[in-house]
N, C-alpha and C positions, 0 to 999 in steps of 0.2 A: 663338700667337706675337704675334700684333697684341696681346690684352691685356696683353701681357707689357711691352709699351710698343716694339716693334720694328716697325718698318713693311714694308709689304709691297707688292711692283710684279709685274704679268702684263699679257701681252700676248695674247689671243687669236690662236691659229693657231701661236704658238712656244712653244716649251722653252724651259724655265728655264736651259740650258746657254748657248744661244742669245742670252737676255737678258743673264747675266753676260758672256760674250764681249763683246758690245756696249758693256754698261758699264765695262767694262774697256777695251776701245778706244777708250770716249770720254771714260776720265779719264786715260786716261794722256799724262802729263808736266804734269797738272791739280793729282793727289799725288803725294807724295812716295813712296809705299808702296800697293800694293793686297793686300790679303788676303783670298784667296778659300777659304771653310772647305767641304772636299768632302772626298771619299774616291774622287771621278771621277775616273779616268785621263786622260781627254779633256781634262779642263782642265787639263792639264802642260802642254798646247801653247801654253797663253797665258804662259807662265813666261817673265820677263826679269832683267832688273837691279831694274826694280820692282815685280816682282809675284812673288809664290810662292801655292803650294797647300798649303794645312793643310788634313791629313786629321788631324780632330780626333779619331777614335777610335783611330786609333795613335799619334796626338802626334807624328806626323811633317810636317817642315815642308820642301818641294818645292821647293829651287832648282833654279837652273841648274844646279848640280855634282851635288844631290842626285839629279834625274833621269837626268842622266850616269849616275850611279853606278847607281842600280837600273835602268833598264831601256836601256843601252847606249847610246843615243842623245841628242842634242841636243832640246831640246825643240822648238824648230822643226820637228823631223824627226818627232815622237810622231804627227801625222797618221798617216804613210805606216808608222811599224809597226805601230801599231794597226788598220789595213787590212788591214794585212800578217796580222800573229800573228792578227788578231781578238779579241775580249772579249764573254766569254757573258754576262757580269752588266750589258752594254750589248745585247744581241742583235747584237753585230756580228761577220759568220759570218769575216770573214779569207779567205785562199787556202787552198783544201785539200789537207791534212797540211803547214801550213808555221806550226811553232810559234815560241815567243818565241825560242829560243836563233836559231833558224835566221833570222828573222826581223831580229834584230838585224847579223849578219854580213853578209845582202844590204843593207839598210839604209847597215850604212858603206861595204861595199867600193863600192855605186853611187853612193849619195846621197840618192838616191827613188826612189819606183817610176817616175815618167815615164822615167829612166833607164832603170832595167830594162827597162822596155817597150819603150822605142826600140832598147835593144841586149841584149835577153836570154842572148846568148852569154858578156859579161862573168861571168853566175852561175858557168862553168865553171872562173874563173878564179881563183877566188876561194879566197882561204887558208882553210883551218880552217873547211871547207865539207865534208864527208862524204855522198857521192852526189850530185854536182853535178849530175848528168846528170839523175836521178832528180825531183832539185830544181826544174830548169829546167821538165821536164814539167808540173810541177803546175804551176809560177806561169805558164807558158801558157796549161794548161787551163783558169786563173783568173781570166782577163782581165774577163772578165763579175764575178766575183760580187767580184774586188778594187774595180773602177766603183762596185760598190753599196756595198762596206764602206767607200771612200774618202768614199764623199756622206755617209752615215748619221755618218761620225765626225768630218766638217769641222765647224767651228765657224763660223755665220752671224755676225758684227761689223755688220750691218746691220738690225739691229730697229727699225723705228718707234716710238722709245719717244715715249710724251707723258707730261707736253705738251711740244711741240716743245724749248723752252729748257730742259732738266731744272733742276729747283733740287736742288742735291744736299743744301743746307741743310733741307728736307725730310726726310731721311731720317737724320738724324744722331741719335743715341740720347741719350735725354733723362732715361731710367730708367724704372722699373717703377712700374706704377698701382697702388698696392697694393690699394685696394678692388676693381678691374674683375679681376686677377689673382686676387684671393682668391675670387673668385664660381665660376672655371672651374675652379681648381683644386680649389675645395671639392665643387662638381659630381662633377669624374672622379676625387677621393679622392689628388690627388700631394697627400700630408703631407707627404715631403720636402721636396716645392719649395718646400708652402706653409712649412716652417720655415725654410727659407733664405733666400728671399725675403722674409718678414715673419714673423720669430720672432713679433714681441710680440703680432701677430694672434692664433698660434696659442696665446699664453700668456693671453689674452683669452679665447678660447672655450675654453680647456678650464676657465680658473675660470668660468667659466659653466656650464661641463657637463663636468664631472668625470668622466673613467672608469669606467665600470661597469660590471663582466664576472662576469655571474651565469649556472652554469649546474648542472645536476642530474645526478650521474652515475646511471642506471637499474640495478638490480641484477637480479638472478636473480630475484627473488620478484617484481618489477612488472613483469615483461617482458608477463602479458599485459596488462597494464591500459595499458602503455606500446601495446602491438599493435593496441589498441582504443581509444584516443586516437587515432593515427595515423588508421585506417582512417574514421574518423568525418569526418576532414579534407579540404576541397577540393584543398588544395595546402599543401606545405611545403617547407622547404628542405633539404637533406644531405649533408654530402660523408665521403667514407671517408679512413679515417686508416690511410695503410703504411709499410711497412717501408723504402720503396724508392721512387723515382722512375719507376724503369722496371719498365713492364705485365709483363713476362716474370721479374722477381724480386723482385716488388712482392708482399708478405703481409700481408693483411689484420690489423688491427689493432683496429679499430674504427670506430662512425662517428657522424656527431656530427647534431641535428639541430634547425630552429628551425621555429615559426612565432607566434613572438608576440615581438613586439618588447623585445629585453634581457633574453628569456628564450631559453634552448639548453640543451640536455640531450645527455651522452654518452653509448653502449652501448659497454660492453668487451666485443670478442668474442675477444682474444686475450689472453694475458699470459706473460710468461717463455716466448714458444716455445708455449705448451699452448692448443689450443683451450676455449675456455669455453662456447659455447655451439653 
């Protein structure tokens, strides 16, 4: 990320949930706009007038209204249902047997849990509640493990960031390094990125090294001289070629294998359906 020309902030001892919190509490009314790119639920809770949540793998963008709308509540409020419901893909356990539907209903008809807790009789009263009684039970018997899912899913606004006076001008995106980018990417093999980020890089080295995909299919009469090539070898590479993705209707096909560099040879073990070998 850093080569890519984006900067990067941590704090020892906190979460990066934590960090953004902070940073958000201490630019707001600084900009105009904050945009926090997540797919965290937890960070609905910082949603206002200036700030939303893009969860950029759905391409969904988290206002005010928009978290109204999916998950019943004001995001003010997102603490206390997510305590409530719980969220596994946070380890946060919620009150037990009290899901989102349910969740949401105690949520509006009280306000928050401090409510509830102070008058859990309200849950009985409550509209378009099925098993109230039942209800009540559990978020009693809950009291303890709602304590731990409320801390676990609060958001800290208090991070010591340094250095003290942030410069925010620091962190403002200047573009991509294209050589320090091209070194990592060339490394961990992203072509795409490296074509999108710097086509002309990659129109650079491939007229410098040109494509070349040379390999030997083995037939029926070298199989053993192929067997005894292999077996003479310390290591090679190989991977099999099927029909299928998945182990349980996956048919072998063939398999391919290397160990001299720009040189690969295939064995057909199958074809049309019929075993060959």
């Amino acid at each position: 990320i850093e080569k890519m020309g984006f900067k990067c902030y941590s704090e020892e001892g906190f979460e990066a949930d934590d960090i953004i919190a902070t940073l958000t509490h201490r630019l707001h009314g600084v900009v105009d706009e904050i945009v926090i790119v997540s797919g965290d639920k937890d960070l609905t809770q910082l949603v206002d007038d200036r700030v939303v949540v893009w969860d950029a793998m759905r391409d969904i963008r988290y206002n005010a209204q928009t978290v109204q709308d999916k998950f019943g509540v004001k995001p003010e409020l997102m603490r206390d249902y997510l305590a409530l419901a719980g969220d596994s893909s946070d380890n946060i356990p919620g009150a037990k047997g009290i899901g989102t539907k349910t969740a949401q209903i105690l949520i509006q008809g009280a306000g928050s849990i401090d409510k509830l807790l102070a008058k859990p009789e309200l849950i009985e009263s409550m509209a378009g509640l099925r098993g109230a009684a039942s209800v009540r039970k559990r978020f009693e018997e809950s009291r303890e493990m709602l304590a731990l899912s409320r801390e676990l899913v609060t958001l800290r606004v208090d991070v010591p960031l340094e250095p003290q006076n942030f410069n925010l001008d620091h962190f403002i995106y200047r573009g991509l390094n294209e050589r320090r980018a091209e070194d990592v990417f060339r490394e961990l093999e992203f072509e795409s990125l490296l074509e999108a980020a710097a086509p002309h890089l990659m129109g650079e080295e491939r007229s410098k090294h040109p494509t070349q995909k040379k390999y030997r299919i083995i037939s029926l009469a070298e199989l053993e001289w192929f067997g005894n090539e292999l077996s003479q070898l310390d290591c090679f590479a190989f991977d099999t070629e099927t029909t299928a993705l998945e182990v349980t209707r996956a048919q072998l096909v063939g398999a391919s294998f290397s160990w001299k560099e720009k040189e690969a040879y295939y064995l057909p073990i199958a074809q049309a359906g019929r075993t060959r070998l």
